[in-house]
C-alpha angles and dihedrals in degrees: 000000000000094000089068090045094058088044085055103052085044100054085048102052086047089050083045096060089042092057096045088054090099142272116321117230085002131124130185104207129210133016099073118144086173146053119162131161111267118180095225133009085256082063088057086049103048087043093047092047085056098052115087096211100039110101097167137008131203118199131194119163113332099330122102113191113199111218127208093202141029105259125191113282117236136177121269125158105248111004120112121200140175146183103249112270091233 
């Protein structure tokens, strides 16, 4: 039985960090001083989170642009954005 309950809070944890990866199908467009190639939107995040002036980050494709500021967020199909976990 324990066993299962430390699965669970496990599984949980792990679903958790998915989920606080970013916005799904969301950008965040302008104010970007930076774009650099990142493998996964987590990537843009951590990079984002690292960098002292980033405050948001939008990623599509490869591409991580690294925000100043904290624009307006706005639908578009397959693009996945945050606010820098900092």
């Amino acid at each position: 039985m324990r066993y299962f309950v430390l699965l669970a809070i496990v599984v949980t944890a792990q679903i958790g960090a998915a989920w606080a990866t970013g916005d799904v199908n969301t950008a965040r467009p302008g104010a970007s001083f930076a774009t650099v190639q990142a493998e996964t939107a987590a990537a843009c995040d951590r990079l984002c989170a690292d960098d002292t002036l980033c405050m948001a980050w939008s990623f599509h494709g490869n591409a991580c642009e690294l925000k100043a500021v904290v624009p307006s967020a706005i639908a578009q199909e397959g693009a996945i954005s945050g606010i820098s976990t900092r």
